[in-house]
Backbone bond lengths (Angstrom), bond angles and torsions (degrees), N, CA, C in turn:
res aa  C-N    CA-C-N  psi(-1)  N-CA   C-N-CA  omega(-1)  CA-C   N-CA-C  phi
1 X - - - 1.446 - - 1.527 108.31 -
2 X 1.399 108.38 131.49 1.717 100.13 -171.34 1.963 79.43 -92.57
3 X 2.087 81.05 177.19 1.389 104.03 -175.76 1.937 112.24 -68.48
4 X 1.580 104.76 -31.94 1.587 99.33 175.44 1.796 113.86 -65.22
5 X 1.440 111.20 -9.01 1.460 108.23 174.32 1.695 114.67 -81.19
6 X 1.183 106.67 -25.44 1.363 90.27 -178.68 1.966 94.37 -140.22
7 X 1.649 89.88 176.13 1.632 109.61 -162.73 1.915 110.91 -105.92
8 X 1.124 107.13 129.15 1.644 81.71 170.68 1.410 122.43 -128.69
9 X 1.117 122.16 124.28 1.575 110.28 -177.54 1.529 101.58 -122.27
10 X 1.689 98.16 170.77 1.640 98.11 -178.17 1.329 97.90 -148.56
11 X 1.377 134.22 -170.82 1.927 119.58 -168.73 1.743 82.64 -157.23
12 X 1.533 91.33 152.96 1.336 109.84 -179.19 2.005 94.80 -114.39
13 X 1.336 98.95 135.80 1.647 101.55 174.71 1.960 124.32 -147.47
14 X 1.243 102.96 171.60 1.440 77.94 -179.45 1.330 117.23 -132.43
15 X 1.157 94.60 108.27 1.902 116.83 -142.86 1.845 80.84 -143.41
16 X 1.254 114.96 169.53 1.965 129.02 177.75 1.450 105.55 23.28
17 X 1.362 125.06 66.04 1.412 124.31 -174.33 0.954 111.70 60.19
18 X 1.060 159.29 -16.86 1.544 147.94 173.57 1.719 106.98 -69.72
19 X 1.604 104.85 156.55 1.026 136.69 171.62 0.961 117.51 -109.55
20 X 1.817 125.19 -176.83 1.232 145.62 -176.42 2.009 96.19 -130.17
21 X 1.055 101.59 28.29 1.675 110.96 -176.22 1.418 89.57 -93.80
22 X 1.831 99.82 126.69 1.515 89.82 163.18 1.990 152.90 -30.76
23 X 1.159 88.21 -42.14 1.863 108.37 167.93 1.796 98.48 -64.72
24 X 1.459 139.52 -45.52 1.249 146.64 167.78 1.436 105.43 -64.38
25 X 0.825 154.42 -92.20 1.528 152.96 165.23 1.226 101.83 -15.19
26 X 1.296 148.26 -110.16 1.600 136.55 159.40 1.639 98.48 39.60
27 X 1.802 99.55 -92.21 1.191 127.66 -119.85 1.839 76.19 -77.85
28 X 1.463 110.27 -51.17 1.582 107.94 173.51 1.831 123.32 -20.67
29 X 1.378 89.25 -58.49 1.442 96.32 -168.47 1.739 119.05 -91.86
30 X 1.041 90.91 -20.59 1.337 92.67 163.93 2.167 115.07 -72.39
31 X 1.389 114.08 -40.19 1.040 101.36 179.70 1.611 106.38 -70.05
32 X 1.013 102.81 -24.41 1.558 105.33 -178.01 1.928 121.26 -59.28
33 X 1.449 107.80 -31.88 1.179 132.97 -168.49 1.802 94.30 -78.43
34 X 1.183 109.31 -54.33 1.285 134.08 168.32 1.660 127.37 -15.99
35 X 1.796 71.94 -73.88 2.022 91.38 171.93 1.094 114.66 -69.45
36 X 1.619 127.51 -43.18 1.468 143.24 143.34 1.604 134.49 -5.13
37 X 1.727 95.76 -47.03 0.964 93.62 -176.36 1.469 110.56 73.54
38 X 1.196 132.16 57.66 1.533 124.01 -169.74 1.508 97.79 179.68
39 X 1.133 108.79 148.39 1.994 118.43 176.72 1.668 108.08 -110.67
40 X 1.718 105.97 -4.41 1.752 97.28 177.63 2.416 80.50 -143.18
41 X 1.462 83.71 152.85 1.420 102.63 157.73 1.799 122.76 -134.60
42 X 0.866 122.26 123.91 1.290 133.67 178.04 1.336 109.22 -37.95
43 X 1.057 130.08 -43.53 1.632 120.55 -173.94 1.184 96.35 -147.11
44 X 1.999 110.64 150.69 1.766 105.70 -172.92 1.689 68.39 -155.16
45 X 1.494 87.53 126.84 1.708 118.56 144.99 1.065 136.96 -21.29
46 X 1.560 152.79 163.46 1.531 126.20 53.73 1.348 123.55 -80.74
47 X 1.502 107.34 124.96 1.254 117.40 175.05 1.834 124.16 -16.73
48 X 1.795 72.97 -96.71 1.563 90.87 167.16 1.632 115.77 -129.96
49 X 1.302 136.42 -173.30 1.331 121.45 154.88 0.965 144.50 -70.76
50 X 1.409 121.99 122.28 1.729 122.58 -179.93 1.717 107.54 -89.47
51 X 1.454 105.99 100.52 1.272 109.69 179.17 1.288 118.22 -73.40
52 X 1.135 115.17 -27.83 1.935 131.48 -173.25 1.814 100.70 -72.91
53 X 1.363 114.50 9.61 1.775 102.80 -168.18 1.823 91.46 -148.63
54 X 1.192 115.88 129.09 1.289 99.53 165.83 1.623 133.27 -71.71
55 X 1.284 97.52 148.42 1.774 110.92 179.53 1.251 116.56 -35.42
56 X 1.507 121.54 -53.43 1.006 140.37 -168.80 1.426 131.28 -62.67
57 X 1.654 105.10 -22.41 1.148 108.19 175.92 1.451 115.80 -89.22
58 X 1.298 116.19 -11.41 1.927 139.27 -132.82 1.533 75.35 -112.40
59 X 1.620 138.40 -51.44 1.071 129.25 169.87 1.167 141.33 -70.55
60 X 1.322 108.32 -34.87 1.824 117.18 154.79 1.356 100.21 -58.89
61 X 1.221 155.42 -1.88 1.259 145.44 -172.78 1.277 92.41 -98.29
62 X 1.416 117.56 -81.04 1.776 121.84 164.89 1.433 122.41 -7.80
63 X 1.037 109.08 -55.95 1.396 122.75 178.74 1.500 126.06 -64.71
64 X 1.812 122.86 -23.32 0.967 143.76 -158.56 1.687 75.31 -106.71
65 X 1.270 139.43 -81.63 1.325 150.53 -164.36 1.458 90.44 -29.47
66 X 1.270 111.65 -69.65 1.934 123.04 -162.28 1.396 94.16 -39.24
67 X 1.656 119.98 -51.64 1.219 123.29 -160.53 1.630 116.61 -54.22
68 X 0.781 95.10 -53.23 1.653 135.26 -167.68 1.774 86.36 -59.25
69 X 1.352 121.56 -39.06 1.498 109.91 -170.43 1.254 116.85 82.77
70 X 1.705 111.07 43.63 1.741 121.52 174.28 1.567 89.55 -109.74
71 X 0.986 137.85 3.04 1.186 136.84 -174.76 1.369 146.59 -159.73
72 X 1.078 151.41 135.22 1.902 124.68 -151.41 2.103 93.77 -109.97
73 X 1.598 97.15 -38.52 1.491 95.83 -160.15 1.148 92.57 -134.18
74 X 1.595 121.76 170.72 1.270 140.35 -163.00 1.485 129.57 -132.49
75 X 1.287 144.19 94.71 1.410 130.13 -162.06 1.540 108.19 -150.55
76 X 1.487 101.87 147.38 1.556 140.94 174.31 1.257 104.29 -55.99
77 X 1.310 114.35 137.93 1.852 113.42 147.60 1.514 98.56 -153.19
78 X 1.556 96.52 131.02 1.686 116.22 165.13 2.043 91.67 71.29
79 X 1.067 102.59 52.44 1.864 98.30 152.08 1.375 92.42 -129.26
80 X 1.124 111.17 154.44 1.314 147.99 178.53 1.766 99.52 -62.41
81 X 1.120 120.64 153.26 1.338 118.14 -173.67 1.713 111.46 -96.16
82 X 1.347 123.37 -2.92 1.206 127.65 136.66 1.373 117.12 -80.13
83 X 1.401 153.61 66.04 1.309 160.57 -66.44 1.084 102.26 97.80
84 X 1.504 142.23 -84.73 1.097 150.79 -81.36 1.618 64.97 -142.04
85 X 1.036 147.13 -111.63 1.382 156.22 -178.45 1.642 99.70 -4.65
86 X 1.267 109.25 -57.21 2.063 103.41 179.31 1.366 109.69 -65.50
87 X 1.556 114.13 -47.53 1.778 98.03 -177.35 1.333 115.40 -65.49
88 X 1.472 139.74 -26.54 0.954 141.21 157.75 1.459 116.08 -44.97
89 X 1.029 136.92 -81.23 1.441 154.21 166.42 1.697 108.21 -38.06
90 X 1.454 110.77 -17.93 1.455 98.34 176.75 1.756 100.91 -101.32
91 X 1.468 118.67 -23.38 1.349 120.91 -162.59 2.044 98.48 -100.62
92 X 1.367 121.51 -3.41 0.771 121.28 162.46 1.935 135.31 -89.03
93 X 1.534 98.42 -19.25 1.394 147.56 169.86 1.790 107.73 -73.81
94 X 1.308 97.89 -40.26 1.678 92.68 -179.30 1.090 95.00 -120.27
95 X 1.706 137.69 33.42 1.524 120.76 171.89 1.530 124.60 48.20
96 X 1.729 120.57 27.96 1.178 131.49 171.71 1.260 110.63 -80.47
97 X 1.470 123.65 153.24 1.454 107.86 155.42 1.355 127.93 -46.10
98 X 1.207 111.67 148.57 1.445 125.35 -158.70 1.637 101.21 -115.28
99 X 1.471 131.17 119.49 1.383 148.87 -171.48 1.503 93.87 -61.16
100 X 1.604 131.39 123.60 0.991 123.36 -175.29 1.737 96.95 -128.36
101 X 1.396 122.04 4.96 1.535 126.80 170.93 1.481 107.08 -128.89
102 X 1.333 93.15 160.39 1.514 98.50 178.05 1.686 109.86 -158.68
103 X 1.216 97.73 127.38 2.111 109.60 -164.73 1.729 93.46 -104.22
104 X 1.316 90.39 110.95 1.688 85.24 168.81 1.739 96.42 -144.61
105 X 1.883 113.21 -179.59 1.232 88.89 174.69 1.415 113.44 -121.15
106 X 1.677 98.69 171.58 1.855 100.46 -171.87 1.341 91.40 -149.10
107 X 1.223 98.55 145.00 1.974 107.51 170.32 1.135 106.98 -170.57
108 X 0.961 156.47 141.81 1.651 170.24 162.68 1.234 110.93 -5.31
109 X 1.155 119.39 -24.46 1.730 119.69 -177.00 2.084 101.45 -116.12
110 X 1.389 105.57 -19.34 1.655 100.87 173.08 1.859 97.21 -123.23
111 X 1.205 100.37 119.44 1.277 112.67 177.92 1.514 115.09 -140.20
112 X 1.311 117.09 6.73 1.377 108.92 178.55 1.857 115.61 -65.76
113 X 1.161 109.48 6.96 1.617 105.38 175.97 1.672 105.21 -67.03
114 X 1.496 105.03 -19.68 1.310 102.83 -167.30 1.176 133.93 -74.47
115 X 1.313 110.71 10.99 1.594 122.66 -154.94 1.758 105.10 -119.43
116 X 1.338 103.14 -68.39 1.434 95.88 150.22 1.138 140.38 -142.37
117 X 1.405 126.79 28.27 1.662 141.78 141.35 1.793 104.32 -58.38
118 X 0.626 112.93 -86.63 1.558 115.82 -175.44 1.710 110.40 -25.63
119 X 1.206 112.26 -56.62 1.576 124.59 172.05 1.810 107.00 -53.44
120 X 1.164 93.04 -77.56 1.904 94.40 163.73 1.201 105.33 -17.85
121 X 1.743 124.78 -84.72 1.160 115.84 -175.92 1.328 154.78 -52.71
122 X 1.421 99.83 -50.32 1.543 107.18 161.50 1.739 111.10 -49.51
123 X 1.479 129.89 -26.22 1.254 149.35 -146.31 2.276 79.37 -79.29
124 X 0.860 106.33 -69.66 1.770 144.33 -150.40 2.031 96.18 -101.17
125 X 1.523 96.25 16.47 1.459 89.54 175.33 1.793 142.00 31.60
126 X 1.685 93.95 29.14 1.158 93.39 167.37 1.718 130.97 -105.06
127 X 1.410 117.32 139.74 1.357 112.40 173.40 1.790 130.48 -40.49
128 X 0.605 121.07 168.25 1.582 116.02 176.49 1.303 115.29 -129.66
129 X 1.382 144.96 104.82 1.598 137.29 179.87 1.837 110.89 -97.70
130 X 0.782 107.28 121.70 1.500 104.28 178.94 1.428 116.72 -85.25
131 X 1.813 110.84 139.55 1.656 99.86 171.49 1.632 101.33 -127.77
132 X 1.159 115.39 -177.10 1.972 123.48 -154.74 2.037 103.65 35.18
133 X 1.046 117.93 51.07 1.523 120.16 165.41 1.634 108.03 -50.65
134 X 1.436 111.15 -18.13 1.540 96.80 -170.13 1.332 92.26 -119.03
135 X 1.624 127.65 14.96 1.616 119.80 170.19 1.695 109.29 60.33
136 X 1.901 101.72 50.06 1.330 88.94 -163.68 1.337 159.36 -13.44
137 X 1.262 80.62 88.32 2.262 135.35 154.69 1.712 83.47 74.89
138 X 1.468 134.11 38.99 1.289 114.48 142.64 1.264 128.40 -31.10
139 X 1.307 110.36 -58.55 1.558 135.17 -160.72 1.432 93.33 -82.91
140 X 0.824 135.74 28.30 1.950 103.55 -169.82 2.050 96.37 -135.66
141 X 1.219 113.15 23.60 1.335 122.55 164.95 1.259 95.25 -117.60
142 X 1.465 145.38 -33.17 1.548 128.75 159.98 1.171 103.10 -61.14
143 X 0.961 141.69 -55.23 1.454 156.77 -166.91 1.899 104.66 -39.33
144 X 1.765 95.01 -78.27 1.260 84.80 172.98 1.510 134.97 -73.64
145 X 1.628 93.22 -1.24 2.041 86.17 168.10 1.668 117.68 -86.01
146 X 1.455 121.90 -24.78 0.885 134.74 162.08 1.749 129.33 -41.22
147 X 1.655 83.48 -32.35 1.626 111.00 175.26 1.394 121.51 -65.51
148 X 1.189 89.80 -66.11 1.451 123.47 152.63 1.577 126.78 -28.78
149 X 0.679 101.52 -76.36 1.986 116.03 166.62 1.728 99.99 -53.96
150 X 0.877 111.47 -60.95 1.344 122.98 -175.86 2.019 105.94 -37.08
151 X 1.387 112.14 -55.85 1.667 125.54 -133.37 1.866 78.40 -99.71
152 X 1.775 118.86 -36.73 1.109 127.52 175.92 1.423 132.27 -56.20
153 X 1.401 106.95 -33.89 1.490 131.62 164.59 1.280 114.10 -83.31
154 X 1.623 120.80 -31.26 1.718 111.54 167.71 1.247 89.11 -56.78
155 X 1.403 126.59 -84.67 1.415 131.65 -153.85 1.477 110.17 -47.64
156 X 1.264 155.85 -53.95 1.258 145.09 155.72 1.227 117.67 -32.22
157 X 1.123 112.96 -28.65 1.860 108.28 -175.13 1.618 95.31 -80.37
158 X 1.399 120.69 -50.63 1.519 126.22 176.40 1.542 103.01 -34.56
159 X 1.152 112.22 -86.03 1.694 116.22 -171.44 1.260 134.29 -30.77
């Protein structure tokens, strides 16, 4: 599989001592690039929010990274869509790259993105990627009986 077939992104967060402090972000993505095997990644994170550090610095960092060519695109996961409206408005304000994805989750039983994440986004033109789509694998024992019943009734009708 060449590299134009597929996408790779990785997220910087501040989770096991780590931060969202510029020198932490850096050091994130660079080890990330690292294990990778790669000097650019297609899409780079923030995890989640680091409230204990300001925004502002976490995005001038971003912005320095993009430069630098550790990264092509930029995206959110798990901020609040008042979040999502300030980093925009602050990275558009300082001519930073501007977050144009955003990974949050949605599945049939969590749907509150829909109310006003979704609006936010489409608002601020960003994509939306979803993660736990199957509400980890609740669904996927209906799923495969459904299958089941399904492939059982072709075959009975055959005979």
């Amino acid at each position: 599989m060449s590299s134009s077939q597929l996408s790779i992104a990785t997220k910087a967060n501040p989770w096991n001592g780590k931060t969202l402090k510029p020198e932490s972000v850096r050091s994130q993505l660079e080890s990330s690039l690292q294990r990778l095997q790669t000097d650019c990644v297609d899409l780079f994170y923030l995890h989640i929010p680091d409230r204990q550090n300001p925004i502002q610095d976490t995005l001038k960092a971003c912005n320095e990274l993009h430069k630098e060519g550790k990264f092509k695109e930029f995206g959110l996961s798990n901020y609040a869509s008042w979040e999502v409206a300030e980093i925009v408005s602050l990275c558009r304000l300082n001519n930073w790259i501007v977050p144009r994805v955003y990974q949050g989750m949605y599945n049939a039983t969590t749907r509150q993105v829909e109310t006003e994440l979704l609006p936010c986004l489409r608002y601020y033109g960003m994509r939306f990627y979803a993660y736990n789509p199957l509400a980890g694998a609740i669904y996927i024992p209906s799923i495969v009986h459904f299958i089941c019943v399904s492939v059982k009734r072709i075959l009975t009708i055959g005979d």
